[in-house]
C-alpha positions as CSV (number, residue, x, y, z in Angstrom):
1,X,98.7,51.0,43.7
2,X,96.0,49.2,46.0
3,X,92.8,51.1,46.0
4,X,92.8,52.4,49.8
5,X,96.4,54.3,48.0
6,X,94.7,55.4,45.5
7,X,92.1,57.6,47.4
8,X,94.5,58.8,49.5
9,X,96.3,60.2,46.5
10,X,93.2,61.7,45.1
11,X,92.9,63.6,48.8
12,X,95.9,64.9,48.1
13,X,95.4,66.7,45.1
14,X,91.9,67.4,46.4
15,X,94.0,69.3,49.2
16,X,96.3,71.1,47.0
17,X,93.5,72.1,44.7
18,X,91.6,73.8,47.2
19,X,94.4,75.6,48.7
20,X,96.0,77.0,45.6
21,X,92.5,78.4,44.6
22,X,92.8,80.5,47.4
23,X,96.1,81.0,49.0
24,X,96.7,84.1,51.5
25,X,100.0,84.8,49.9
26,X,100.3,88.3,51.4
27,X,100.9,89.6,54.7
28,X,97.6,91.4,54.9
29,X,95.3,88.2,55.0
30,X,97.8,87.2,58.4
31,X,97.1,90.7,59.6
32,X,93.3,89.6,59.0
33,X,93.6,87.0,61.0
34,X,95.0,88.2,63.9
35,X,92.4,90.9,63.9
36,X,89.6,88.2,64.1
37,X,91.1,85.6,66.5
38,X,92.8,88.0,69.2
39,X,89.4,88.2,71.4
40,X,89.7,84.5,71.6
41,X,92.8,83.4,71.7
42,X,96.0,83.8,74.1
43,X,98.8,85.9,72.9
44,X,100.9,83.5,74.3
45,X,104.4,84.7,75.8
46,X,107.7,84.7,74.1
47,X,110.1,83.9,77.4
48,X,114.3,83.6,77.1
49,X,115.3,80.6,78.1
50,X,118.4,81.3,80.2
51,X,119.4,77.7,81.0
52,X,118.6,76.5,77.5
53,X,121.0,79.6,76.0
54,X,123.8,78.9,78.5
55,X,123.4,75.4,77.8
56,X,123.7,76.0,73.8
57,X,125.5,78.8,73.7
58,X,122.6,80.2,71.9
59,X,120.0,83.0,72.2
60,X,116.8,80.7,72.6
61,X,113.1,82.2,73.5
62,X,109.9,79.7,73.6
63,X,106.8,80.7,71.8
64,X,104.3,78.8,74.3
65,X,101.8,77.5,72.1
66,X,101.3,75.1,74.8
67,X,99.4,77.7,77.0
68,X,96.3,78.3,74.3
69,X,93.1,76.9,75.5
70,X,92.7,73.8,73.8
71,X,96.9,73.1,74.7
72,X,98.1,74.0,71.4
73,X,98.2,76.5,68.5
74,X,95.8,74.5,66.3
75,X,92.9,77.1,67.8
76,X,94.5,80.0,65.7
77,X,93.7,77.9,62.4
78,X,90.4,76.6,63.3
79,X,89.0,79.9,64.7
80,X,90.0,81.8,61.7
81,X,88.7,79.3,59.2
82,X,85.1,79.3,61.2
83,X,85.1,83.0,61.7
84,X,85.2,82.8,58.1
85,X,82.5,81.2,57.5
86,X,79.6,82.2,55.9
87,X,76.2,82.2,57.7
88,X,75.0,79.3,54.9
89,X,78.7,77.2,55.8
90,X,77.8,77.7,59.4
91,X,74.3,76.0,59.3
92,X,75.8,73.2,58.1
93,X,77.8,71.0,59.9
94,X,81.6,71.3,59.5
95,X,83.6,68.3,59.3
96,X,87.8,67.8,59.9
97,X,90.5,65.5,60.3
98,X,92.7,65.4,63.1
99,X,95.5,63.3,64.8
100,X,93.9,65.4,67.8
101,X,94.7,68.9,68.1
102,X,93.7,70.7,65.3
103,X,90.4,68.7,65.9
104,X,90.3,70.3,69.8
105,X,90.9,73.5,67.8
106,X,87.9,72.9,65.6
107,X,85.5,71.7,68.1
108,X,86.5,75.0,70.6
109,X,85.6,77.4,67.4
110,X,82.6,74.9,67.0
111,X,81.2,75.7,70.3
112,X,82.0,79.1,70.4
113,X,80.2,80.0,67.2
114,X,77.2,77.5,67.9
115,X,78.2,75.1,64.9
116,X,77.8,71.3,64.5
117,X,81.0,69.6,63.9
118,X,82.0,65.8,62.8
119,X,85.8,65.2,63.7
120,X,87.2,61.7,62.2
121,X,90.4,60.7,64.2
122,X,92.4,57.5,63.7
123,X,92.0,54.5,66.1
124,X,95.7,55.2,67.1
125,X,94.7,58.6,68.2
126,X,96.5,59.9,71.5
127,X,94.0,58.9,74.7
128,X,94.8,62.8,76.2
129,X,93.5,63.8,73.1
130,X,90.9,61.8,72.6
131,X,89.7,63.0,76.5
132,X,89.9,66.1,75.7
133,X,87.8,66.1,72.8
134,X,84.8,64.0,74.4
135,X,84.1,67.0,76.3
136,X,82.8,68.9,73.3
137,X,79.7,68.5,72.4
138,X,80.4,66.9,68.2
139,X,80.2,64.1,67.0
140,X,83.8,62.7,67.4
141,X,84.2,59.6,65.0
142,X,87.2,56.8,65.4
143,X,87.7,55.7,62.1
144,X,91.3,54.7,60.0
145,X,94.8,53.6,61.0
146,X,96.7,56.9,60.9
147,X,95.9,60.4,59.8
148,X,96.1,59.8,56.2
149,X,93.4,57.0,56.5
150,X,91.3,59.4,58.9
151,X,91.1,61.9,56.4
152,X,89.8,59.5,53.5
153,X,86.8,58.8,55.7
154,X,86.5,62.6,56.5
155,X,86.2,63.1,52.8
156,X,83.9,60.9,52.0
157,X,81.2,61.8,54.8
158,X,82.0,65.4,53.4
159,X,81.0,64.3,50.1
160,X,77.9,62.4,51.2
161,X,76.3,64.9,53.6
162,X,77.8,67.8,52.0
163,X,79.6,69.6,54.9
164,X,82.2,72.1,55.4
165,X,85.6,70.8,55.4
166,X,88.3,72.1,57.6
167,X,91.2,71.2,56.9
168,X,94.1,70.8,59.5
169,X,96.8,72.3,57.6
170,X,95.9,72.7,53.3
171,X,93.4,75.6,54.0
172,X,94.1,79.1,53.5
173,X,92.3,80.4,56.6
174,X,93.9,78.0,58.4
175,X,97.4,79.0,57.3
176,X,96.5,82.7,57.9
177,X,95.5,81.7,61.1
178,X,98.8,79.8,62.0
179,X,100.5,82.8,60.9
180,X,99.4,85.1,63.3
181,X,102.5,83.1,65.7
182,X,105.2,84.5,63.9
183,X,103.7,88.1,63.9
184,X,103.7,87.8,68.1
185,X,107.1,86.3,67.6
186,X,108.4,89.7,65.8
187,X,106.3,92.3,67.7
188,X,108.4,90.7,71.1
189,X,112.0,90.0,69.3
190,X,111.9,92.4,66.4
191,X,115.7,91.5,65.8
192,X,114.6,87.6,66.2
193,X,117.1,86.5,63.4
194,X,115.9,82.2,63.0
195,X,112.8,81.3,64.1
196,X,112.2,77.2,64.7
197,X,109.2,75.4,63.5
198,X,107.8,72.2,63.8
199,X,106.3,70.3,60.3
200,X,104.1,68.0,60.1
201,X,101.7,68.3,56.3
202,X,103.4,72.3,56.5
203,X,100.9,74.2,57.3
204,X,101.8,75.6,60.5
205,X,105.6,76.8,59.2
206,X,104.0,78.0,55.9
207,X,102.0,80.4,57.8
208,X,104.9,81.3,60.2
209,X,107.3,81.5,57.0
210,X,105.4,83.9,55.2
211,X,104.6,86.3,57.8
212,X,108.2,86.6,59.2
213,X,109.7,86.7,55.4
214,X,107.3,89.8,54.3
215,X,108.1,91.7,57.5
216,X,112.5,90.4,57.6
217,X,113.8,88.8,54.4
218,X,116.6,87.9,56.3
219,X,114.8,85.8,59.0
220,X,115.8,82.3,59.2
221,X,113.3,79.7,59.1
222,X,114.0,75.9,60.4
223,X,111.9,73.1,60.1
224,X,111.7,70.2,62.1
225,X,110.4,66.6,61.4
226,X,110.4,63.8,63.3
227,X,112.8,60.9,61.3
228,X,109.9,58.3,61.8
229,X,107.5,60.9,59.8
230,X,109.3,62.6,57.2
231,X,106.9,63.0,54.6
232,X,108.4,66.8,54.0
233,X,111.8,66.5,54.3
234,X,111.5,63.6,51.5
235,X,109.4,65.8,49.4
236,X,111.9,68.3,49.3
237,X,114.6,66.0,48.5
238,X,113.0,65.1,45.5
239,X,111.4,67.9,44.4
240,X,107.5,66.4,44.0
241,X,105.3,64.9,47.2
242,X,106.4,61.3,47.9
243,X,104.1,59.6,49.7
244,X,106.1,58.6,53.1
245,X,105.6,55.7,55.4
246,X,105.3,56.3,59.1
247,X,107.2,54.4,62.0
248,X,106.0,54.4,65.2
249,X,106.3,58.1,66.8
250,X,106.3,60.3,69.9
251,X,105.3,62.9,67.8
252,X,101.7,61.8,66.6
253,X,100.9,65.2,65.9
254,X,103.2,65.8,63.2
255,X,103.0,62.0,61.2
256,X,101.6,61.7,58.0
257,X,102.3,60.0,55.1
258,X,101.1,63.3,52.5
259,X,101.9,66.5,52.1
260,X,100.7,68.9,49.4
261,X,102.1,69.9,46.5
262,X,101.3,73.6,47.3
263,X,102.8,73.2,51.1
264,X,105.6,71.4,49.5
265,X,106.1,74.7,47.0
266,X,105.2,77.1,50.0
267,X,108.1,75.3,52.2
268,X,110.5,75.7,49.3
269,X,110.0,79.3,48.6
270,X,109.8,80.0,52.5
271,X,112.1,77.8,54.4
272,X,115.8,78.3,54.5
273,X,116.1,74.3,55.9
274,X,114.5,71.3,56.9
275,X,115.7,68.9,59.7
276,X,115.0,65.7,61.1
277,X,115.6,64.3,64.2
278,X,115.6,61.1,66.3
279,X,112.9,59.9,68.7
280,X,115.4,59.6,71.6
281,X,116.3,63.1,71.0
282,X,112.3,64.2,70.9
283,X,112.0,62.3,74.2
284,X,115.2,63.7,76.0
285,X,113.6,67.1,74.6
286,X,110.8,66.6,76.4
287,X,112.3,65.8,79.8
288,X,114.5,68.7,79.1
289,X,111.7,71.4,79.2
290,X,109.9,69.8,81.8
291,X,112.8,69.6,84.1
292,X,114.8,73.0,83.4
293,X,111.9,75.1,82.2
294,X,108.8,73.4,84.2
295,X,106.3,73.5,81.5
296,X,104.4,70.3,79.6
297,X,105.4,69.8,76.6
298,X,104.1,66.7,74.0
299,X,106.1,65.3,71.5
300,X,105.1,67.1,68.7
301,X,106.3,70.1,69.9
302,X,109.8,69.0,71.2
303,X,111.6,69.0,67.6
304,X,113.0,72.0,67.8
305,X,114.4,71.6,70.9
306,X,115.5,68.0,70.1
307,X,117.2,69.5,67.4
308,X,119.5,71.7,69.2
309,X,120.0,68.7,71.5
310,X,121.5,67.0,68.0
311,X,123.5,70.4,68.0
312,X,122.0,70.9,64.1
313,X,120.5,74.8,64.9
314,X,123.5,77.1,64.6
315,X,122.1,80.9,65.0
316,X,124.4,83.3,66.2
317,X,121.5,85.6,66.7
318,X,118.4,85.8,68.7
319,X,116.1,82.3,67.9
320,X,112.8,81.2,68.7
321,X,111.9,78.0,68.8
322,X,107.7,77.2,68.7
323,X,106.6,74.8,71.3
324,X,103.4,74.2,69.9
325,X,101.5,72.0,72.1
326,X,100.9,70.0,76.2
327,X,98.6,67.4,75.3
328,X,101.0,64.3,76.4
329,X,99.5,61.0,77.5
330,X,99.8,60.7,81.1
331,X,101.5,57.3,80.7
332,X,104.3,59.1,78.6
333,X,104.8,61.6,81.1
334,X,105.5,58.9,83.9
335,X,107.6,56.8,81.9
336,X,109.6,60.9,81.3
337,X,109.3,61.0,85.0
């Protein structure tokens, strides 16, 4: 193991560590949540897809993550975790990782709370994204060759100048905070019987998967990788995190080569399956939305949909599949055009 691996498996463990010290393993810490991010946030609409059902011979409503402010549902994380706070963490800079989104979510809470943030994305990182961020007034840092790598540098200016860390997905505000999606999900479908989620390091669907389980033990939960990034699906497979190399992938948001041993355990106890689909079917997804449905969707947030296109979501209920985020290069958008 080459010494770059090695740090990136200490970050790891680091993650799990400081999740598992303070999971929000009950319903009432989502309820929390919601409470502190609803002034801030879109409750963003739950709409039946008519085409999309005839067309699968499904039920299928779209949670529209895409319409929060920053373009996806990384602001329900961020704000919660710097609501949180206290006023001795908010004099001090916070500091994040990002492939882009949670990062927009972090610098949003940052401005809205008046606190200095650092975000450390890779070189690689999505131009939209990048955009979007240089409008904030942080410090926005271009360091590492994919997430993984961007982290490590996170962590270590963490270390050194002793600021907050937020992380994008192994930090149990943040999970809370995700959470709040499937409560919106259930107050508009109570009888929603599957609810589809997108993965990338499992923060997002452990969020979503322990709200909907505590209020329907019955409800079904999917989740949906990417086959370039499958860091989760391969976890599960063999029952410890593998450490899982990334191909090249329309769904930036979700690669990463880590995920954590307490997502990993989370995802087990929460998740009913785990799928992976191709990048032709992400793209096709994409177009799909855009053409039937007339809303922006990026890659990221086109797995579940992709994977009905793969015909692998069989719900003879009501389903609701999480489109999570817009931010698509312009570039990609012509080439879907």
């Amino acid at each position: 193991m080459d010494q770059f691996s090695k740090k990136l498996r200490c970050t790891c463990e680091r993650r799990s560590k400081n999740l598992k010290d303070s999971l929000p393993n009950t319903l009432s810490n989502i309820f929390k949540a919601s409470a502190k991010i609803t002034a801030h946030i879109r409750s963003t609409p739950l709409e039946f897809s008519t085409q999309l059902s005839k067309r699968f011979e499904l039920s299928i409503h779209l949670k529209l993550e895409n319409w929060q402010p920053t373009g996806s549902f990384k602001i329900r994380g961020a704000l919660n975790k710097l609501l949180s706070l206290s006023s001795e963490e908010k004099q001090k800079s916070v500091i994040t990782a990002s492939a882009g989104n949670h990062g927009l979510g972090v610098a949003y809470a940052a401005q809205l709370l008046g606190v200095r943030a650092k975000i450390v994305v890779p070189v690689n990182a999505s131009p939209a994204k990048i955009q979007a961020l240089q409008h904030f007034e942080i410090e926005l840092i271009q360091q590492g060759n994919d997430y993984d790598e961007a982290e490590v540098v996170a962590w270590e200016i963490q270390k050194r100048e002793g600021l907050t860390f937020v992380h994008a997905f192994s930090d149990p505000q943040v999970i809370a905070g995700q959470g709040t999606i499937a409560l919106e999900i259930l107050e508009a479908l109570p009888d929603a019987q599957t609810i589809v989620v997108p993965i990338g390091g499992g923060g997002l669907i452990s969020g979503i998967a322990m709200a909907a389980k505590s209020i329907n033990p019955n409800i079904k939960i999917i989740g949906v990788q990417s086959e370039a990034s499958p860091a989760m699906y391969h976890s599960l497979q063999a029952g410890k995190v593998l450490e899982t190399p990334i191909a090249e992938t329309v769904a930036d948001g979700l690669a990463g080569r880590f995920v954590t041993e307490t997502t990993l355990r989370l995802v087990e106890e929460f998740v009913d399956d785990v799928l992976l689909v191709s990048e032709k079917s992400i793209t096709a997804a994409m177009k799909l939305i855009l053409e039937k449905e007339h809303l922006l969707i990026e890659g990221s947030s086109a797995v579940g949909v992709a994977a009905l296109l793969e015909n692998k979501i069989k719900s003879p209920g009501k389903t609701a599949v999480v489109l999570t985020g817009r931010n698509i290069d312009v570039p990609l958008l012509k080439s879907l055009l």
